[in-house]
CHARMM internal coordinates of N, CA and C (Angstrom, degrees):
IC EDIT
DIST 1 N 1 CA 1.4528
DIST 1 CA 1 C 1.5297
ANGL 1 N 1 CA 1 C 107.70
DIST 1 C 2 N 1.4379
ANGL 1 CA 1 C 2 N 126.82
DIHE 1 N 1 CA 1 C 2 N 139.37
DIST 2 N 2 CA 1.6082
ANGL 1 C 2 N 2 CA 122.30
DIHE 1 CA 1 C 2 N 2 CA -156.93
DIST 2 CA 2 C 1.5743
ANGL 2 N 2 CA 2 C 77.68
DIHE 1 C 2 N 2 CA 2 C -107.58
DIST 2 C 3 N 1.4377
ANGL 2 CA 2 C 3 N 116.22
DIHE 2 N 2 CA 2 C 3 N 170.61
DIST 3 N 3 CA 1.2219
ANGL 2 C 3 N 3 CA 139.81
DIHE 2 CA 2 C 3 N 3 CA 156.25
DIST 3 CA 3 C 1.0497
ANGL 3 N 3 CA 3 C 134.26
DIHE 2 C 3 N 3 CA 3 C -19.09
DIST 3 C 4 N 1.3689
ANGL 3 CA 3 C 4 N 119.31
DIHE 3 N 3 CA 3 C 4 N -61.38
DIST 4 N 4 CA 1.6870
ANGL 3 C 4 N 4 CA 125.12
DIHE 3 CA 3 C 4 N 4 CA 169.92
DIST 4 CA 4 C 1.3491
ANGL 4 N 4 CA 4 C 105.56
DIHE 3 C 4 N 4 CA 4 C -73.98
DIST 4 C 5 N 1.2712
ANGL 4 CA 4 C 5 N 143.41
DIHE 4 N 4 CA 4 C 5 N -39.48
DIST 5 N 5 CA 1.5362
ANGL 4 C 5 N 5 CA 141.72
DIHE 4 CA 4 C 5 N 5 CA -168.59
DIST 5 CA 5 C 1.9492
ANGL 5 N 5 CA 5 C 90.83
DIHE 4 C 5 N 5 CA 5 C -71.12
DIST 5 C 6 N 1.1118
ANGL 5 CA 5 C 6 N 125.12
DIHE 5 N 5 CA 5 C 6 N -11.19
DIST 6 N 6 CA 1.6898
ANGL 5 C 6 N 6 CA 108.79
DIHE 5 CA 5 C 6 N 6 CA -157.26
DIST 6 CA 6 C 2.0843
ANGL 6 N 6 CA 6 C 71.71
DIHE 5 C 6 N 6 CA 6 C -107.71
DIST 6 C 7 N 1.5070
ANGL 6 CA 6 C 7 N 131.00
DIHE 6 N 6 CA 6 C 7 N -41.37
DIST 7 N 7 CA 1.2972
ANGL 6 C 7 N 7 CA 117.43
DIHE 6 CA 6 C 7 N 7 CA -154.25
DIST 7 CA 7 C 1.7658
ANGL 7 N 7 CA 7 C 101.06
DIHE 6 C 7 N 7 CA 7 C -79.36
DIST 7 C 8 N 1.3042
ANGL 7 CA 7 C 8 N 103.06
DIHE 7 N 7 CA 7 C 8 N -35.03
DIST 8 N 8 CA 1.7921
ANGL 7 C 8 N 8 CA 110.52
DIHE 7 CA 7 C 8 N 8 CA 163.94
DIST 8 CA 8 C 1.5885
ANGL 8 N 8 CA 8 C 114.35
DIHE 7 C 8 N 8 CA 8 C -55.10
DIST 8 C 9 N 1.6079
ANGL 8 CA 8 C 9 N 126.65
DIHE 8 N 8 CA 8 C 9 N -43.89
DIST 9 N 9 CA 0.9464
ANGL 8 C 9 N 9 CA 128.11
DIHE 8 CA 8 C 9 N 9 CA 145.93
DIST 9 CA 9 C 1.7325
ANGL 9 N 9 CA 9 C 131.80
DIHE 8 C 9 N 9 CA 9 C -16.89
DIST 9 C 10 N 1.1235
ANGL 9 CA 9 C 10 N 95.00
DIHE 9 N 9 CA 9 C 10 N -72.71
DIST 10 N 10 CA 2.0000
ANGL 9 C 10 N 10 CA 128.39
DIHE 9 CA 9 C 10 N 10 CA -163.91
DIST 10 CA 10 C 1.7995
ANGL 10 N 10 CA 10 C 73.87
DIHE 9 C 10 N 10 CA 10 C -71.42
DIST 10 C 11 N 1.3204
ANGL 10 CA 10 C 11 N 125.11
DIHE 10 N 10 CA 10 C 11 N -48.92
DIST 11 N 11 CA 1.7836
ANGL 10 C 11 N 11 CA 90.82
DIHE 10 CA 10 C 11 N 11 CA -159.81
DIST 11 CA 11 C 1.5744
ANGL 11 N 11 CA 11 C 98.67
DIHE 10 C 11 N 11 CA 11 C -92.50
DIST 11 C 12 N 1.0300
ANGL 11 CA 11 C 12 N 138.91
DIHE 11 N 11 CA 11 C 12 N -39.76
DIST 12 N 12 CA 1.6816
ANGL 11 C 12 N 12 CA 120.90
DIHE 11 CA 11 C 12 N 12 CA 149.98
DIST 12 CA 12 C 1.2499
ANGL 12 N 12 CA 12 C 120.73
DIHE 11 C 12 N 12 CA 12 C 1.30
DIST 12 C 13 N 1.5225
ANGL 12 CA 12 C 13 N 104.04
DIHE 12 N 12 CA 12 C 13 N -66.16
DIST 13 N 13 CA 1.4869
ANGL 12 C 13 N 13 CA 116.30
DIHE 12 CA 12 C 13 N 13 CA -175.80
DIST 13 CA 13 C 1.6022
ANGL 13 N 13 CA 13 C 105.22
DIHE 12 C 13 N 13 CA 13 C -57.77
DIST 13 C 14 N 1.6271
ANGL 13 CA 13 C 14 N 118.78
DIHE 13 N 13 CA 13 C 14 N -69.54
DIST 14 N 14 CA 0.9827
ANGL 13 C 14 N 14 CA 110.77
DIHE 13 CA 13 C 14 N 14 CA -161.07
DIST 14 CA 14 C 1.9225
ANGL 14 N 14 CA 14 C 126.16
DIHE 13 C 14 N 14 CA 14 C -65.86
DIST 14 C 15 N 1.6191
ANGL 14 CA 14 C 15 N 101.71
DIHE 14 N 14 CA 14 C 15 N -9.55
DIST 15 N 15 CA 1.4188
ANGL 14 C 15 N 15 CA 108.84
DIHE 14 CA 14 C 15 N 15 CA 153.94
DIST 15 CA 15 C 0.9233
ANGL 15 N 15 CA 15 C 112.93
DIHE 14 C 15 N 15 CA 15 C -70.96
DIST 15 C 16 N 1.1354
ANGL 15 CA 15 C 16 N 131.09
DIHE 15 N 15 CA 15 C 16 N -71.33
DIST 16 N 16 CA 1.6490
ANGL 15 C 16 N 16 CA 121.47
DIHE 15 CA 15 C 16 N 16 CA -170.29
DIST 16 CA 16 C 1.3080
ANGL 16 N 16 CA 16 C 123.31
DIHE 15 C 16 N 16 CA 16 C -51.92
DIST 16 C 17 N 1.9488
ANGL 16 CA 16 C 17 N 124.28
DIHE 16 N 16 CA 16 C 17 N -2.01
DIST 17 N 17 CA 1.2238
ANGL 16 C 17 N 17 CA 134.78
DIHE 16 CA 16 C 17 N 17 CA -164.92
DIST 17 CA 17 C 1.5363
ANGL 17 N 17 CA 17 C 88.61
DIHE 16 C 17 N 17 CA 17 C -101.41
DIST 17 C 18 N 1.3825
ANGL 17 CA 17 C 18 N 132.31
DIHE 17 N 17 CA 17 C 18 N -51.01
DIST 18 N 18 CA 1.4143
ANGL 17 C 18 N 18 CA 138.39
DIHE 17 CA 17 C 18 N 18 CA 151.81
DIST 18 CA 18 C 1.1169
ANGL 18 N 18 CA 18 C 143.99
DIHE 17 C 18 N 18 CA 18 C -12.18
DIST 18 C 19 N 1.1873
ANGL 18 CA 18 C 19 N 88.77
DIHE 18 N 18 CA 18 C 19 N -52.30
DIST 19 N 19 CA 2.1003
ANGL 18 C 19 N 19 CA 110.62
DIHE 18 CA 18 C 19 N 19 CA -176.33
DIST 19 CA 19 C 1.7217
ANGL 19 N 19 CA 19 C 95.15
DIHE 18 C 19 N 19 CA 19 C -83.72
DIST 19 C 20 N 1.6863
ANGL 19 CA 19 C 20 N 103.08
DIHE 19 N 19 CA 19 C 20 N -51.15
DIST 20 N 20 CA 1.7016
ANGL 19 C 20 N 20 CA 98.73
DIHE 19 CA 19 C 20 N 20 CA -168.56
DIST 20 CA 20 C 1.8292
ANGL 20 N 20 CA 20 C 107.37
DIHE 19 C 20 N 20 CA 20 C -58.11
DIST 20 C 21 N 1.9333
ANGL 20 CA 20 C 21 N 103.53
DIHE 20 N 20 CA 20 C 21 N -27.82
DIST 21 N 21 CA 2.0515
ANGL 20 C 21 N 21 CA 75.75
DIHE 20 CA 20 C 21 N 21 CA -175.38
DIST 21 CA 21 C 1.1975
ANGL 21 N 21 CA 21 C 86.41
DIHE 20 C 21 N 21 CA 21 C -83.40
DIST 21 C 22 N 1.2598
ANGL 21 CA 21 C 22 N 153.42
DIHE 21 N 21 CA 21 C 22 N -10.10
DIST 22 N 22 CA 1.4568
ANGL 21 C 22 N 22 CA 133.42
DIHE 21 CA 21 C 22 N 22 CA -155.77
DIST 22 CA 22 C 1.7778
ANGL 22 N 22 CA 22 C 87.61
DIHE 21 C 22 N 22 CA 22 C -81.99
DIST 22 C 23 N 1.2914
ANGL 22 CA 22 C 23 N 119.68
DIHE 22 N 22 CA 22 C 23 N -69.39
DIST 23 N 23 CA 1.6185
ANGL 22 C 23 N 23 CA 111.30
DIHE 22 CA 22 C 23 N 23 CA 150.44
DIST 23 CA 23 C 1.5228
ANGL 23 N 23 CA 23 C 121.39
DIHE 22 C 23 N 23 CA 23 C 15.27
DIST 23 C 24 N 1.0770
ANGL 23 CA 23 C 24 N 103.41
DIHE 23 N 23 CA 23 C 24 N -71.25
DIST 24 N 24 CA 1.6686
ANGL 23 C 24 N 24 CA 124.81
DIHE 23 CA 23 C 24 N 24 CA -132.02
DIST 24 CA 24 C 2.3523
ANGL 24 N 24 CA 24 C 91.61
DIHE 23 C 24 N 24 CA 24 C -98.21
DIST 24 C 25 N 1.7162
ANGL 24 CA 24 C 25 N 81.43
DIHE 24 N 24 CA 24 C 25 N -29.49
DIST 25 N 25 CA 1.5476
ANGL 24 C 25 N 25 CA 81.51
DIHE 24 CA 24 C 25 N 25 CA -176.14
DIST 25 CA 25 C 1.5879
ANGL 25 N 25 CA 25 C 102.67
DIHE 24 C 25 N 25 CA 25 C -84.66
DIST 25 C 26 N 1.1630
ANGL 25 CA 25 C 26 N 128.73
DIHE 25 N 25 CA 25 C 26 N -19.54
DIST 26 N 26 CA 1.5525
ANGL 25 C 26 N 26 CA 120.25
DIHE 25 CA 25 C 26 N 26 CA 174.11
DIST 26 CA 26 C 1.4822
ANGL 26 N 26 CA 26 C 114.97
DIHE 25 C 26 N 26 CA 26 C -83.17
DIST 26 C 27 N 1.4400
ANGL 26 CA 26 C 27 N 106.19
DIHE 26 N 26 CA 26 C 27 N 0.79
DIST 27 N 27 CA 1.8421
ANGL 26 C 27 N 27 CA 100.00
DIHE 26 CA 26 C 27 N 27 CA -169.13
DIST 27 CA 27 C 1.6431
ANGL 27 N 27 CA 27 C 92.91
DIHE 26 C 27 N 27 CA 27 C -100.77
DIST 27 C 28 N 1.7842
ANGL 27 CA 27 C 28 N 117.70
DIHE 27 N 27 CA 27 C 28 N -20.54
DIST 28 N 28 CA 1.2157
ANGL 27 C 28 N 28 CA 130.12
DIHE 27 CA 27 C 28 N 28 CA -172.56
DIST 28 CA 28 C 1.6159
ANGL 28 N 28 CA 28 C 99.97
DIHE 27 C 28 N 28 CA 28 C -73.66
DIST 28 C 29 N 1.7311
ANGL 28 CA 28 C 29 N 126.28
DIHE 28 N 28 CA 28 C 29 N -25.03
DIST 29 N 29 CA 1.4929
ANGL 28 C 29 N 29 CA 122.33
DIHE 28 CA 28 C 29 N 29 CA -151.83
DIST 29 CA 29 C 2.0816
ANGL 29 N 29 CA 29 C 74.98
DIHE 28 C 29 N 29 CA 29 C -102.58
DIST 29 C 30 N 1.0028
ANGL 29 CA 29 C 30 N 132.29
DIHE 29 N 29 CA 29 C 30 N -22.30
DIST 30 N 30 CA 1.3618
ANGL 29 C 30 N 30 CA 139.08
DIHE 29 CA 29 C 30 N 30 CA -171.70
DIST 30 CA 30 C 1.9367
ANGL 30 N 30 CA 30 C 121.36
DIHE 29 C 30 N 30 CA 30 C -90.50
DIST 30 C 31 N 1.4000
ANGL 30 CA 30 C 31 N 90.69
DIHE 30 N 30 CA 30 C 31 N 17.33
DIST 31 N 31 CA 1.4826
ANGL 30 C 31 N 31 CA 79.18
DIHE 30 CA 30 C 31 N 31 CA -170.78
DIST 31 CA 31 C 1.7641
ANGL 31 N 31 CA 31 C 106.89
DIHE 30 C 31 N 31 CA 31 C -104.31
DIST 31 C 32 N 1.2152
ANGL 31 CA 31 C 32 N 126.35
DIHE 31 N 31 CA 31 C 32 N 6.60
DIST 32 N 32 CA 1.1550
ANGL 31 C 32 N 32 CA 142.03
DIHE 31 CA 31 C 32 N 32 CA 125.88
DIST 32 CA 32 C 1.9085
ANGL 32 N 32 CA 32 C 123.17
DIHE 31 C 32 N 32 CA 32 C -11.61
DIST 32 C 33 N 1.3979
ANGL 32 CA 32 C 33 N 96.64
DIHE 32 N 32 CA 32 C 33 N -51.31
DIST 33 N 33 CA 1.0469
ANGL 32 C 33 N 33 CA 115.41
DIHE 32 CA 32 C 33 N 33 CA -155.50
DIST 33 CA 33 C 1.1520
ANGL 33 N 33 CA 33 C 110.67
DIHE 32 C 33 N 33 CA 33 C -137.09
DIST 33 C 34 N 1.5847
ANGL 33 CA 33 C 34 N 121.61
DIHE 33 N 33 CA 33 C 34 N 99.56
DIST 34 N 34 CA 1.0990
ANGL 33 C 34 N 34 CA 116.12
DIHE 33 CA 33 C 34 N 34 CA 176.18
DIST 34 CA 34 C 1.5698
ANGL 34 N 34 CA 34 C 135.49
DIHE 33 C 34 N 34 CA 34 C -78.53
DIST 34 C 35 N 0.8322
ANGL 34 CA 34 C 35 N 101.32
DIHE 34 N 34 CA 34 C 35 N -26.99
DIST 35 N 35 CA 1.4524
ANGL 34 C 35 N 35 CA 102.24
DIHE 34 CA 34 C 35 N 35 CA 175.52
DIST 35 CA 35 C 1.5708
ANGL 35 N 35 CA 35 C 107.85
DIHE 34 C 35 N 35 CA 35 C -69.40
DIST 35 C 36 N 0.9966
ANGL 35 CA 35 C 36 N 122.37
DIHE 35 N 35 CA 35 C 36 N -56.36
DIST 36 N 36 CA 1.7800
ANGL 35 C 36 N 36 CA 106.57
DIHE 35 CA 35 C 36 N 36 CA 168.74
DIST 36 CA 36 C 1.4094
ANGL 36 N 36 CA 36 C 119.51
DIHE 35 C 36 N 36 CA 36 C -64.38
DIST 36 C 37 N 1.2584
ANGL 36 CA 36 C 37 N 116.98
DIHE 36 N 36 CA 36 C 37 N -18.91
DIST 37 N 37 CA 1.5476
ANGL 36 C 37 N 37 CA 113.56
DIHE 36 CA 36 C 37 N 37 CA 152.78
DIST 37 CA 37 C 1.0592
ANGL 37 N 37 CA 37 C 100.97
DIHE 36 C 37 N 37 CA 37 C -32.55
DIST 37 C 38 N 1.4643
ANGL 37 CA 37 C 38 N 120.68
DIHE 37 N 37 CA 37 C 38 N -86.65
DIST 38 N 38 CA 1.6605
ANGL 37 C 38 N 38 CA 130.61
DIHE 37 CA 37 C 38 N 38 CA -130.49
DIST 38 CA 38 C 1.5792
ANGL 38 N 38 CA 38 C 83.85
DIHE 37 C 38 N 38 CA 38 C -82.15
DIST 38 C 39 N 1.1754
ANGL 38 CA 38 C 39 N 137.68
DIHE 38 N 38 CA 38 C 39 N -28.38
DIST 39 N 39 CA 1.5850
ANGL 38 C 39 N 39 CA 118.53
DIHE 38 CA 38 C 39 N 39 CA -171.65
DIST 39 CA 39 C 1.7893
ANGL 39 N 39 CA 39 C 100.93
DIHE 38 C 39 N 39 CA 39 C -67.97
DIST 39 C 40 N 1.2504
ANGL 39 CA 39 C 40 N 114.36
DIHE 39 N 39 CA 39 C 40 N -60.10
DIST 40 N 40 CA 1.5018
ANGL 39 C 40 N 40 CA 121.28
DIHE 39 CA 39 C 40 N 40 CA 179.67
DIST 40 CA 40 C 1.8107
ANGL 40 N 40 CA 40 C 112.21
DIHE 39 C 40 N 40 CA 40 C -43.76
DIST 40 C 41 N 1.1546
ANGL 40 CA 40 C 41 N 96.99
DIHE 40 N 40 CA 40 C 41 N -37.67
DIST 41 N 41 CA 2.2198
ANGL 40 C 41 N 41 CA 100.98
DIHE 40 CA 40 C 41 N 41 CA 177.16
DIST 41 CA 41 C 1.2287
ANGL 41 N 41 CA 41 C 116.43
DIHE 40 C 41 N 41 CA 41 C -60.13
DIST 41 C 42 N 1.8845
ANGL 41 CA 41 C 42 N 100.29
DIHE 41 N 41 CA 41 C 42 N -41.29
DIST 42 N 42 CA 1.7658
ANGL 41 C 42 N 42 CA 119.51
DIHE 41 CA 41 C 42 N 42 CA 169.43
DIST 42 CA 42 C 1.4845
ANGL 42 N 42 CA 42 C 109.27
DIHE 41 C 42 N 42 CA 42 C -62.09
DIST 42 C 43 N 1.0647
ANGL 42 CA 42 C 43 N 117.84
DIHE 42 N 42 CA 42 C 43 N -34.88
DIST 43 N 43 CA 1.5198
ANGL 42 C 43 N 43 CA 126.26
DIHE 42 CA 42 C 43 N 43 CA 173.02
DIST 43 CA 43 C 1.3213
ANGL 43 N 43 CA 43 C 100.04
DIHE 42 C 43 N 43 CA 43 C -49.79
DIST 43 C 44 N 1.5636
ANGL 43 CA 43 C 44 N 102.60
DIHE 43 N 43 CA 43 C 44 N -82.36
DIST 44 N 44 CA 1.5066
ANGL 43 C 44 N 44 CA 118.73
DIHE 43 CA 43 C 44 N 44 CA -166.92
DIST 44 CA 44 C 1.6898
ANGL 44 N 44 CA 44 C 110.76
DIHE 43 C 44 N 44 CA 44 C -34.13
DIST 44 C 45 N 1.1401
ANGL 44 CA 44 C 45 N 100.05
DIHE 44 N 44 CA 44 C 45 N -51.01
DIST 45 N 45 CA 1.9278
ANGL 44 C 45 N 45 CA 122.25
DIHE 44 CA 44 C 45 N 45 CA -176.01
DIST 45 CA 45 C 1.2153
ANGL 45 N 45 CA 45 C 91.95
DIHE 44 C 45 N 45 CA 45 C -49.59
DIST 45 C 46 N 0.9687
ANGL 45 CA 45 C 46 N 121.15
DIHE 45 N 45 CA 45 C 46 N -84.06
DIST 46 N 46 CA 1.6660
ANGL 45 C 46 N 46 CA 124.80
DIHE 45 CA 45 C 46 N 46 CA -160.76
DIST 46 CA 46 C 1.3779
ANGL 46 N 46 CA 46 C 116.19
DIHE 45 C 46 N 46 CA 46 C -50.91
DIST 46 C 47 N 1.5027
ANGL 46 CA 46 C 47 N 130.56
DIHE 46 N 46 CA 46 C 47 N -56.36
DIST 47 N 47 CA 1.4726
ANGL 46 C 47 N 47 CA 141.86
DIHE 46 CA 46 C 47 N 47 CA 131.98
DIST 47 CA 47 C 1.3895
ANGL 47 N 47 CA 47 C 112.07
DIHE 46 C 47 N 47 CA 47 C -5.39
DIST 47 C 48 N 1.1097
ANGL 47 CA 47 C 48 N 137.80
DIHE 47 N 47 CA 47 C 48 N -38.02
DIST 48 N 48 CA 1.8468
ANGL 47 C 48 N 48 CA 135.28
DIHE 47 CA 47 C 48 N 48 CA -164.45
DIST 48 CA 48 C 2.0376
ANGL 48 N 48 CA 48 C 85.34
DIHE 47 C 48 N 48 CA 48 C -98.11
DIST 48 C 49 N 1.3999
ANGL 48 CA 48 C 49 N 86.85
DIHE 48 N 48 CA 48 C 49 N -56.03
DIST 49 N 49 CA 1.9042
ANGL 48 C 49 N 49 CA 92.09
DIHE 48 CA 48 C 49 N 49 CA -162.49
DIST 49 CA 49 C 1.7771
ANGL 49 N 49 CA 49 C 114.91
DIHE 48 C 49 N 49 CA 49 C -34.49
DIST 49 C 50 N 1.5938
ANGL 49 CA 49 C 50 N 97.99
DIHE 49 N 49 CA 49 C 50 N -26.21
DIST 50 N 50 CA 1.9054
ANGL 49 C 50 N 50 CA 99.36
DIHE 49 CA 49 C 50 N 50 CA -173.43
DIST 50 CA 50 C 1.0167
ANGL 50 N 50 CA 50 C 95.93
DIHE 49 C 50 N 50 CA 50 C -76.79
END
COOR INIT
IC SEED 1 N 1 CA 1 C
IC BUILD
């Protein structure tokens, strides 16, 4: 893997590290409530799977 394919890499990662707490911080404002819990996790789930 040359240089730019590993730094395109590294920021992949660090988006997808982004989105998951941004994720992770709406399931935290949702735990009140379970049923939109589990709809928002199904979110999250499906969201990671693409």
């Amino acid at each position: 893997m040359d240089e730019g394919q590993e730094e395109m890499n590294n920021q992949e990662f660090e988006t997808f590290k982004k989105m998951l707490v941004l994720h992770l911080e709406e399931l935290k404002g949702l735990e009140s409530d379970p049923k939109a819990w589990k709809r928002k996790l199904e979110t999250v789930i499906e969201t990671l799977k693409d």
